[in-house]
N, CA and C atoms as an extended XYZ file, in Angstrom:
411
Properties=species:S:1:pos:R:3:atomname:S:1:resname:S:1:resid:I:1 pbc="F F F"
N        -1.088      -35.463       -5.565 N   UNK     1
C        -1.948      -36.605       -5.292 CA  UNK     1
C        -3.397      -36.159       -5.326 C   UNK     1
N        -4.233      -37.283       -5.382 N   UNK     2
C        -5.875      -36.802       -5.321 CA  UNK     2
C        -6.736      -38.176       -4.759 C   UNK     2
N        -7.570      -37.987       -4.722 N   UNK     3
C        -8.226      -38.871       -4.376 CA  UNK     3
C        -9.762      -39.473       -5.223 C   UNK     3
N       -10.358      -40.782       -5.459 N   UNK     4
C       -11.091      -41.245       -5.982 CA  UNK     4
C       -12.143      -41.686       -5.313 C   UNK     4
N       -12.976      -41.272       -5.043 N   UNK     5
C       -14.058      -42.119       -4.486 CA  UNK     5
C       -15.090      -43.298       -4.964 C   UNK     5
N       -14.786      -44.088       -4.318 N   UNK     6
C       -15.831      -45.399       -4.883 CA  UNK     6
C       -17.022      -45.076       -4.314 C   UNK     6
N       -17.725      -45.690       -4.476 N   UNK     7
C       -19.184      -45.263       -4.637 CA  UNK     7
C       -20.126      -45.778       -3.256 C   UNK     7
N       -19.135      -47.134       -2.578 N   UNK     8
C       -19.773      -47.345       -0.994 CA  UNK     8
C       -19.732      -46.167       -0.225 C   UNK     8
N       -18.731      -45.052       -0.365 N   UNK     9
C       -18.523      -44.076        0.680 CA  UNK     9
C       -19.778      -43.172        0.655 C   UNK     9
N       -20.019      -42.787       -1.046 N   UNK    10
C       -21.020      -41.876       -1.377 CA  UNK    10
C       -22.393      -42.074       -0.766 C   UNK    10
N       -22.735      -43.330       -1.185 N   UNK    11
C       -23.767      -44.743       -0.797 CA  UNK    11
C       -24.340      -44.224        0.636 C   UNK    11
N       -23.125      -44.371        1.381 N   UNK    12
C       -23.010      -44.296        3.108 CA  UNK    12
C       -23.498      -43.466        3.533 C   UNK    12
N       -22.848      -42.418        2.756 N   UNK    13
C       -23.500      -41.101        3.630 CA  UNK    13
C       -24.757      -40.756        2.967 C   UNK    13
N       -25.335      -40.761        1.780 N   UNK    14
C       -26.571      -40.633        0.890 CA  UNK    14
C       -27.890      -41.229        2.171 C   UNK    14
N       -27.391      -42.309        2.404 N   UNK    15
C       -28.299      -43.266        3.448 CA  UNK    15
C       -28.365      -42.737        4.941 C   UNK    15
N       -27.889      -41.883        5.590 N   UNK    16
C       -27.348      -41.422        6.567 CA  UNK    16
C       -28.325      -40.105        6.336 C   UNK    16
N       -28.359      -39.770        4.959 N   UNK    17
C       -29.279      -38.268        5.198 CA  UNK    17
C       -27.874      -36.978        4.971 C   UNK    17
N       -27.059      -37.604        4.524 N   UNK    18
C       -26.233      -36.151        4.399 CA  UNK    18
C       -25.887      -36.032        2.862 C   UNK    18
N       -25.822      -34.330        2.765 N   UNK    19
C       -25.827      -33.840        1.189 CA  UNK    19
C       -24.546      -34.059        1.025 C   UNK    19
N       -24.827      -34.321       -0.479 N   UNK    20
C       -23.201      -34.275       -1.028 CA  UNK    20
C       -22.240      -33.151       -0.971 C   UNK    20
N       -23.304      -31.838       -0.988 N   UNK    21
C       -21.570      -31.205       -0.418 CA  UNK    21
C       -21.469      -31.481        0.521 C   UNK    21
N       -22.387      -31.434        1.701 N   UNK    22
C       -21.397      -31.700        3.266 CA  UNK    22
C       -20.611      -32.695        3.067 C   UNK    22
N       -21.035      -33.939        1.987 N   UNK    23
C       -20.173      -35.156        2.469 CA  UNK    23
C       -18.809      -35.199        1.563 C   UNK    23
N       -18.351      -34.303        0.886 N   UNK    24
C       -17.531      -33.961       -0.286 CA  UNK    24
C       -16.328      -33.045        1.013 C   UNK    24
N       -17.117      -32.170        1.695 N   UNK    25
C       -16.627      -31.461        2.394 CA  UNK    25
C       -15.696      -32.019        3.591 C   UNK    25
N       -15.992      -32.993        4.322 N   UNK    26
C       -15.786      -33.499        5.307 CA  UNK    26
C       -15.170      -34.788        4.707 C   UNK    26
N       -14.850      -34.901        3.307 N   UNK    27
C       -13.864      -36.071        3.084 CA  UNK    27
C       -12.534      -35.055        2.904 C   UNK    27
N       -13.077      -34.136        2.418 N   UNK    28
C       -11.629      -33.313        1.754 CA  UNK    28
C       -10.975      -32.753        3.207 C   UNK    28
N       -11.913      -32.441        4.209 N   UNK    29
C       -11.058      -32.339        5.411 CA  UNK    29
C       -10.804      -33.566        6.479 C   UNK    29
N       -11.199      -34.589        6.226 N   UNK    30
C       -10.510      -35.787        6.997 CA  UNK    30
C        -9.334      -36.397        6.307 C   UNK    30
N        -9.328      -36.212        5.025 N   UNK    31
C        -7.939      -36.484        3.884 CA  UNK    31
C        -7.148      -35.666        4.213 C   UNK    31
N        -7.713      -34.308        3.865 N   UNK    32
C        -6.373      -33.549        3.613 CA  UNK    32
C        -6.434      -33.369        1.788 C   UNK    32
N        -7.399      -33.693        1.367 N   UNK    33
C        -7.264      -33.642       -0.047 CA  UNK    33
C        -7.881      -33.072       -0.786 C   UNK    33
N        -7.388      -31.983       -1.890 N   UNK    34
C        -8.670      -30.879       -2.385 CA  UNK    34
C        -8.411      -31.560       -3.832 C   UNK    34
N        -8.637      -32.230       -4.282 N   UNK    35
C        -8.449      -33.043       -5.171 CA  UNK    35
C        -9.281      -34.307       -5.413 C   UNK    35
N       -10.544      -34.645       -5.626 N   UNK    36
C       -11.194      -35.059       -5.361 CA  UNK    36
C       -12.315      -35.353       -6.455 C   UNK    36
N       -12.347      -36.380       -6.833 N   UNK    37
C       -13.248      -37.366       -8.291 CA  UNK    37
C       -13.821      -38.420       -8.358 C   UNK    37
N       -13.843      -38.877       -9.126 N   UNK    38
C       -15.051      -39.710       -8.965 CA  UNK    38
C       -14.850      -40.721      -10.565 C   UNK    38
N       -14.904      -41.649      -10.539 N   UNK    39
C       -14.963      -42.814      -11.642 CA  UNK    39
C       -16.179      -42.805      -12.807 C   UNK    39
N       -16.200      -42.821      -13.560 N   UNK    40
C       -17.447      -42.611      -14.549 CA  UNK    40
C       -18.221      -44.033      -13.748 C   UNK    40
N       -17.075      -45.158      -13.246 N   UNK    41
C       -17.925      -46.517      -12.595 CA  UNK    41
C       -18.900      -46.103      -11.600 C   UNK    41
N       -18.480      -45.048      -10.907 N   UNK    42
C       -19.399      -44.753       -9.378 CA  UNK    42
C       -20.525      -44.206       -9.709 C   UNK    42
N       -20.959      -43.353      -11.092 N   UNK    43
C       -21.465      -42.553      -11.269 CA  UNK    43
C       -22.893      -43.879      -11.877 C   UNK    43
N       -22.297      -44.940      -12.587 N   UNK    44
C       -23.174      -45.982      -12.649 CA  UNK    44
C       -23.667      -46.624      -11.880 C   UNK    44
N       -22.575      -46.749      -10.849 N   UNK    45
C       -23.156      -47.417       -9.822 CA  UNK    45
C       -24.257      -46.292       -8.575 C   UNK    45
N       -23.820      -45.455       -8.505 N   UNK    46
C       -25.164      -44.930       -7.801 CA  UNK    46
C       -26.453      -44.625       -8.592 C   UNK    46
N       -26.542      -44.395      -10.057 N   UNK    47
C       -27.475      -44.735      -11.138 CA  UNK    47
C       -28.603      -45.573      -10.653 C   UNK    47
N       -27.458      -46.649      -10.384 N   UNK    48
C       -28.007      -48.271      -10.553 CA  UNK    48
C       -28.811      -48.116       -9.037 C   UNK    48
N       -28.749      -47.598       -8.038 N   UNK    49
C       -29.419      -46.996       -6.721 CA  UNK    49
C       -30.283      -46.556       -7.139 C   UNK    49
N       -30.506      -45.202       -8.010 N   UNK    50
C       -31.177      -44.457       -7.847 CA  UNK    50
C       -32.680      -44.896       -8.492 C   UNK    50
N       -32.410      -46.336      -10.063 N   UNK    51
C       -33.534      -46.814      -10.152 CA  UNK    51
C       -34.267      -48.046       -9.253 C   UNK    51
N       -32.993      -48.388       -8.127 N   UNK    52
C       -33.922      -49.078       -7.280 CA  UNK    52
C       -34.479      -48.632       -6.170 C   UNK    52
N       -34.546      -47.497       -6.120 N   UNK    53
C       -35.118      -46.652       -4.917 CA  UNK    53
C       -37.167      -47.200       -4.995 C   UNK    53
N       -37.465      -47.512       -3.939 N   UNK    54
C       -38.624      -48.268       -3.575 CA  UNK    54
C       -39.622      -47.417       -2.776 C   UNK    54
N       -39.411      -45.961       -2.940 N   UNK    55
C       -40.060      -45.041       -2.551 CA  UNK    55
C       -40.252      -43.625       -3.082 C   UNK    55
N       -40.719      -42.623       -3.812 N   UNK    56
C       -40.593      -41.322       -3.910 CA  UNK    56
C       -39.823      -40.578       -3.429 C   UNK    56
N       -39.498      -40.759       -2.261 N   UNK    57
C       -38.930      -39.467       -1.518 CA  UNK    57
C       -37.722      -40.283       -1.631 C   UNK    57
N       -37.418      -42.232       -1.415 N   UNK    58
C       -35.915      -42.477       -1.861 CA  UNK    58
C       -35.615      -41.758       -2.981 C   UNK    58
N       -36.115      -41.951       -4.025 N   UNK    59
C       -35.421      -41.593       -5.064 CA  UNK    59
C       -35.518      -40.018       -5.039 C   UNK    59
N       -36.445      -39.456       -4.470 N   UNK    60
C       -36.257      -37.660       -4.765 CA  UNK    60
C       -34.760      -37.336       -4.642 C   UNK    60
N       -34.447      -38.344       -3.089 N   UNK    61
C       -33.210      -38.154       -2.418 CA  UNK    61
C       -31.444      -38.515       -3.021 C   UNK    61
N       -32.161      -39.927       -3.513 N   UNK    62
C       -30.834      -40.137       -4.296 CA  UNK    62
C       -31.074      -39.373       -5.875 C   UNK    62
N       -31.639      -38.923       -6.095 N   UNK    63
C       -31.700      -38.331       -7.572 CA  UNK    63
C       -30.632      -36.942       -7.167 C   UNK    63
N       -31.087      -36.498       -6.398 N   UNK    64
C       -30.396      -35.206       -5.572 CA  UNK    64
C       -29.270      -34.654       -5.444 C   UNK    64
N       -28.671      -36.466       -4.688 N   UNK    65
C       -27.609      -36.828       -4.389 CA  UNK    65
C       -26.417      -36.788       -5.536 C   UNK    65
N       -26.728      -37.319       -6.725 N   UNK    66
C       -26.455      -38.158       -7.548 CA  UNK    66
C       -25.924      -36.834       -8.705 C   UNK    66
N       -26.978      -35.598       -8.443 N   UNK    67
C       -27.073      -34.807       -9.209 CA  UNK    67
C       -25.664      -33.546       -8.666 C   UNK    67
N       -25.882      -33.409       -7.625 N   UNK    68
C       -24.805      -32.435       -6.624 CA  UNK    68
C       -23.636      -32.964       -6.850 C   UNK    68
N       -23.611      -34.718       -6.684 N   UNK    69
C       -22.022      -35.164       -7.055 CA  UNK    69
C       -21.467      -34.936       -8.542 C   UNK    69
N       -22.539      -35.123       -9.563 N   UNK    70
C       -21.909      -34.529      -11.006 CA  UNK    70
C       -21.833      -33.317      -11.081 C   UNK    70
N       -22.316      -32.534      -10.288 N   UNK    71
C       -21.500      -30.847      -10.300 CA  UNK    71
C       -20.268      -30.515       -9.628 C   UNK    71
N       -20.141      -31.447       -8.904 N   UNK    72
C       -19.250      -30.682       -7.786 CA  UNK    72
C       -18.140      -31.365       -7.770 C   UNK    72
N       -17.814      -32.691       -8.528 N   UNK    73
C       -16.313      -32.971       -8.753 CA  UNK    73
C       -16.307      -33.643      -10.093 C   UNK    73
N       -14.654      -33.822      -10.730 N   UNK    74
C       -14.809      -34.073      -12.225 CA  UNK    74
C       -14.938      -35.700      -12.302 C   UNK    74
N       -15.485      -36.016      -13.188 N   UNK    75
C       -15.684      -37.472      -13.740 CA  UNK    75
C       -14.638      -38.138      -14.371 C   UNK    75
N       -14.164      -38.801      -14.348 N   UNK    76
C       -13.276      -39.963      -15.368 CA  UNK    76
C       -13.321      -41.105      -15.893 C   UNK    76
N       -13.466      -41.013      -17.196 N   UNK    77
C       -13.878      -41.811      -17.848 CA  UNK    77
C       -12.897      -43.035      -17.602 C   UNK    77
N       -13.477      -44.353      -18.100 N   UNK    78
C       -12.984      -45.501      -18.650 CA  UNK    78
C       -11.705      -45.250      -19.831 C   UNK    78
N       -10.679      -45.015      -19.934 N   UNK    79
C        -9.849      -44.973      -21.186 CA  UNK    79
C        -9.403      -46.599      -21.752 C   UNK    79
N        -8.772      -46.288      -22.444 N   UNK    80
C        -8.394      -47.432      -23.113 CA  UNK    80
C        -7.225      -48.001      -22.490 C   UNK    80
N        -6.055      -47.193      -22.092 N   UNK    81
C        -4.903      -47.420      -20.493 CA  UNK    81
C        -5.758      -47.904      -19.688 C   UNK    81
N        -7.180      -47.601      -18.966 N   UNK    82
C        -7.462      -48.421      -17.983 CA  UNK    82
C        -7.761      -49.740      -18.094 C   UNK    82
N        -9.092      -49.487      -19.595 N   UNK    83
C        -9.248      -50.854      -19.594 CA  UNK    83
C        -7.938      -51.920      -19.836 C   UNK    83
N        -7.198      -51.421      -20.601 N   UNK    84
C        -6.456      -52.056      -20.620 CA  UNK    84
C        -5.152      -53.353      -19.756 C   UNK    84
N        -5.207      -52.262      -18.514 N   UNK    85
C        -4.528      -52.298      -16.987 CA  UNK    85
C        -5.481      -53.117      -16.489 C   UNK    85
N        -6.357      -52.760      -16.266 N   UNK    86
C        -8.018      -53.597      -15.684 CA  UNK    86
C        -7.886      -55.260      -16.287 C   UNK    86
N        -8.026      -55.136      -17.460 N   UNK    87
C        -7.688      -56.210      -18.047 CA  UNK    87
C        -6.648      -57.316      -17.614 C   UNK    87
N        -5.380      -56.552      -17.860 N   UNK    88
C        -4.061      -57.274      -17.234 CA  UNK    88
C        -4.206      -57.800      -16.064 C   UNK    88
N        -4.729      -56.882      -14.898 N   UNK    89
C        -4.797      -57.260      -13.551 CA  UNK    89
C        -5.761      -58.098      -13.384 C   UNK    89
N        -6.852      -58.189      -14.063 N   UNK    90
C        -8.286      -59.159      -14.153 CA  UNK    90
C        -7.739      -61.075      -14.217 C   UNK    90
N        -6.764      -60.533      -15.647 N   UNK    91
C        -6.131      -62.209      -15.975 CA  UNK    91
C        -5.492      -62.454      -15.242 C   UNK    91
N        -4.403      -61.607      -14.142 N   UNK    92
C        -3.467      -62.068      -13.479 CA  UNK    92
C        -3.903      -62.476      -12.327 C   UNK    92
N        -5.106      -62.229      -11.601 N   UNK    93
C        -5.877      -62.594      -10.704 CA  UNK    93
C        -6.613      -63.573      -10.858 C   UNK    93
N        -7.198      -64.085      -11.972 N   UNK    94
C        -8.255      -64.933      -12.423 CA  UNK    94
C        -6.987      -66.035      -11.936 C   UNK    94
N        -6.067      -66.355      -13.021 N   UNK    95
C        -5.301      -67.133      -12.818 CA  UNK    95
C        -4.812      -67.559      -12.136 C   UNK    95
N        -4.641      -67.193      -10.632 N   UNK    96
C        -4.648      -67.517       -9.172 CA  UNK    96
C        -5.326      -67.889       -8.498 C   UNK    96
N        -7.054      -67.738       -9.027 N   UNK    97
C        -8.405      -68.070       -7.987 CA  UNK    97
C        -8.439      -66.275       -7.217 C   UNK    97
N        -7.883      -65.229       -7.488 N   UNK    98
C        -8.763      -64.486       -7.109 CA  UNK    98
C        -9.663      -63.699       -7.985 C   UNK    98
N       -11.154      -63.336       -7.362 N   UNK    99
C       -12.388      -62.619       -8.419 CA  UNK    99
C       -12.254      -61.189       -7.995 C   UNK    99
N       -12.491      -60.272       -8.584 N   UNK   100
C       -12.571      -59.170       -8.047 CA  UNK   100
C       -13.220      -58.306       -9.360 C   UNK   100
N       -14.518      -57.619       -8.536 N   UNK   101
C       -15.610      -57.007       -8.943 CA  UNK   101
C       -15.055      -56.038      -10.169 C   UNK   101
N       -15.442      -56.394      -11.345 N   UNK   102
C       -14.963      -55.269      -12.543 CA  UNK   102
C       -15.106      -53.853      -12.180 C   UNK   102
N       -16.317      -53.880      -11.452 N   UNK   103
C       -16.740      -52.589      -11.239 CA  UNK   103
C       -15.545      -51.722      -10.201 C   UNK   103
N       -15.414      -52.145       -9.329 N   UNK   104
C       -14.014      -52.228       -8.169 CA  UNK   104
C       -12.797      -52.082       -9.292 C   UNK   104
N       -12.384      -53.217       -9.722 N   UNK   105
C       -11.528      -52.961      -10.803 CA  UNK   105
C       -11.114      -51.674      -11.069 C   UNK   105
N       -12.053      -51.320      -12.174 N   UNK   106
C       -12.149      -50.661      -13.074 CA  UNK   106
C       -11.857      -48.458      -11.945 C   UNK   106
N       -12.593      -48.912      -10.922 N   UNK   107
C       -12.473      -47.577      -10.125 CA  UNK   107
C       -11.018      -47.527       -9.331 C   UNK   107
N       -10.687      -48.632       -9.086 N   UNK   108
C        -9.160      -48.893       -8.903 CA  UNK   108
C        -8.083      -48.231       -9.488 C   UNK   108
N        -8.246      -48.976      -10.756 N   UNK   109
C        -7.231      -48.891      -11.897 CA  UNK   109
C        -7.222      -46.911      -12.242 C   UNK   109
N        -8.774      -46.729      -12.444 N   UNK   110
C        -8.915      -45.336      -12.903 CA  UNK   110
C        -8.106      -44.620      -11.569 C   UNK   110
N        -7.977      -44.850      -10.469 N   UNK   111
C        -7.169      -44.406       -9.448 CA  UNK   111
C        -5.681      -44.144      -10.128 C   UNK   111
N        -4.997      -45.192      -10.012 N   UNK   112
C        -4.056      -45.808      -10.622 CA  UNK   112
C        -3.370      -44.611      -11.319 C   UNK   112
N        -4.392      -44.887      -12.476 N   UNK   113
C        -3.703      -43.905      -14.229 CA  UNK   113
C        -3.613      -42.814      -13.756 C   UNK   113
N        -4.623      -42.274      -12.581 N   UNK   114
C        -4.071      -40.807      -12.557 CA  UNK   114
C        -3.228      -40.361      -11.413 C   UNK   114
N        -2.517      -41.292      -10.500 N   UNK   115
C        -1.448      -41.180       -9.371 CA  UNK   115
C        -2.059      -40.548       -8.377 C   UNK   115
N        -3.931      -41.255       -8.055 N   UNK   116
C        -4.827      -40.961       -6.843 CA  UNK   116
C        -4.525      -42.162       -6.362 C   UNK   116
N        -4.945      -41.714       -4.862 N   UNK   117
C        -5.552      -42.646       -3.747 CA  UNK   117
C        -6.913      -43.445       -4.484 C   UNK   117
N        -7.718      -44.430       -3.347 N   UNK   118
C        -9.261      -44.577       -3.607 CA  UNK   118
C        -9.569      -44.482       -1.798 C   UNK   118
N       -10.709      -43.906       -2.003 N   UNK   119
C       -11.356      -43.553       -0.906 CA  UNK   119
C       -12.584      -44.824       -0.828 C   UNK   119
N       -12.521      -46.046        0.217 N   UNK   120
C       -13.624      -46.815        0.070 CA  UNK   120
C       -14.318      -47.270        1.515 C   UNK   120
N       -15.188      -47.992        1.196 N   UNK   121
C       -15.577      -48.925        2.652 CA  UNK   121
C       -15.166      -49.838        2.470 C   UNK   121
N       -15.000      -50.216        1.080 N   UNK   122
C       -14.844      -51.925        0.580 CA  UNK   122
C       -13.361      -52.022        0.445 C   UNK   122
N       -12.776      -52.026        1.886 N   UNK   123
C       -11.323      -52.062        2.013 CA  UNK   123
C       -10.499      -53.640        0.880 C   UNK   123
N       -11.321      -54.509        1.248 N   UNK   124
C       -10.619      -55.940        1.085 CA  UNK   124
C       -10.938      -55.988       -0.337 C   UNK   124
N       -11.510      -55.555       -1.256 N   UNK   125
C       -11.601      -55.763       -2.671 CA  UNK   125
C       -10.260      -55.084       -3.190 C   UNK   125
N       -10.539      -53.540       -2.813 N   UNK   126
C        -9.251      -52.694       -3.307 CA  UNK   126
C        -8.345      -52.652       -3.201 C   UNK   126
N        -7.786      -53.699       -1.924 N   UNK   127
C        -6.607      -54.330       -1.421 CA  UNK   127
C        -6.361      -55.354       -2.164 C   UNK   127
N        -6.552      -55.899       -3.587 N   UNK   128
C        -6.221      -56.563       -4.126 CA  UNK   128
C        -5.945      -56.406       -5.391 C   UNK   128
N        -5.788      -55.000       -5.361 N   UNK   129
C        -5.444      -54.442       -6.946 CA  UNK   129
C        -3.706      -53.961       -6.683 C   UNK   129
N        -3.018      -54.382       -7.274 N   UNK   130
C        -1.443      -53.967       -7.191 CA  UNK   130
C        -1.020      -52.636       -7.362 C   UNK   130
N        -0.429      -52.099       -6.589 N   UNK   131
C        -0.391      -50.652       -7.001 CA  UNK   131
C        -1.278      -49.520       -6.209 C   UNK   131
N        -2.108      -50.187       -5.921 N   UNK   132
C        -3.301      -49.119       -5.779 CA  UNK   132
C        -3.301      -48.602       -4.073 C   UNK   132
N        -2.714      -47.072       -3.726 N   UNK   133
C        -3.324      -46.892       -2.421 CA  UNK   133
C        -4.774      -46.529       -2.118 C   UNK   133
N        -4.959      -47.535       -1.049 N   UNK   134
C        -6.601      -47.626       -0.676 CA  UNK   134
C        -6.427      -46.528        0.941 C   UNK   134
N        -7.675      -45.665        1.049 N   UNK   135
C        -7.843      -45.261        2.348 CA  UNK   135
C        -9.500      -45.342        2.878 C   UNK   135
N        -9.493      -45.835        3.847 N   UNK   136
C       -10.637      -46.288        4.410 CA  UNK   136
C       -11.323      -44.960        5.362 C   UNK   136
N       -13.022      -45.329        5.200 N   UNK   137
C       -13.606      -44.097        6.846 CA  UNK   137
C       -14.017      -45.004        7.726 C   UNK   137
């Protein structure tokens, strides 16, 4: 097993003032999991932070952040199995009245294909992907 991190957890602690290894560190020992990645989605989505940072020293910080997490665990891309899965689960939800964030989706599913957990804050989104074990901090 392994685990995926969505990008609220990263977010959390970034804002809090703690480095990504400490915060890499202290997930792998509250899991139990040395196995530990990250969605090519999360990697956009803290991106997408790092150009709205509204200060110098924000962004010194999340640039930092952002930079330590692409060294220190592997990335996974979007494949064509995910989108694909993503897809399926997208229509099968639409078609019921439920929405659920592509972006979420998509870090879900990439869970999924590779027989990880997801590590989130955003319990109630990821709880709506089939299949998918979610673990919360």
């Amino acid at each position: 097993m392994g685990l995926i991190l969505d990008s609220s957890v990263l977010i959390a602690e970034e804002r809090k003032g703690q480095t990504a290894h400490r915060t890499l560190t202290q997930i792998g020992a509250y899991t139990g999991e040395n196995r530990i990645a990250v969605s090519v989605i999360t990697i956009m989505e803290m991106a997408h932070g790092l150009a709205r940072a509204n200060t110098p020293q924000r962004k010194a910080t999340r640039q930092q952040f952002l930079t330590d997490v692409l060294q220190a665990v592997p990335i996974h891309p979007v494949t064509a199995a995910i989108a694909l899965r993503a897809g399926r689960i997208d229509g099968e939800n639409s078609a019921i009245g439920i929405r659920l964030a592509i972006s979420d989706l998509l870090i879900g599913v990439t869970a999924i294909e590779l027989g990880y957990s997801v590590l989130t804050a955003n319990v109630r989104h990821f709880q709506m992907i089939p299949g998918l074990t979610v673990l919360s901090i």
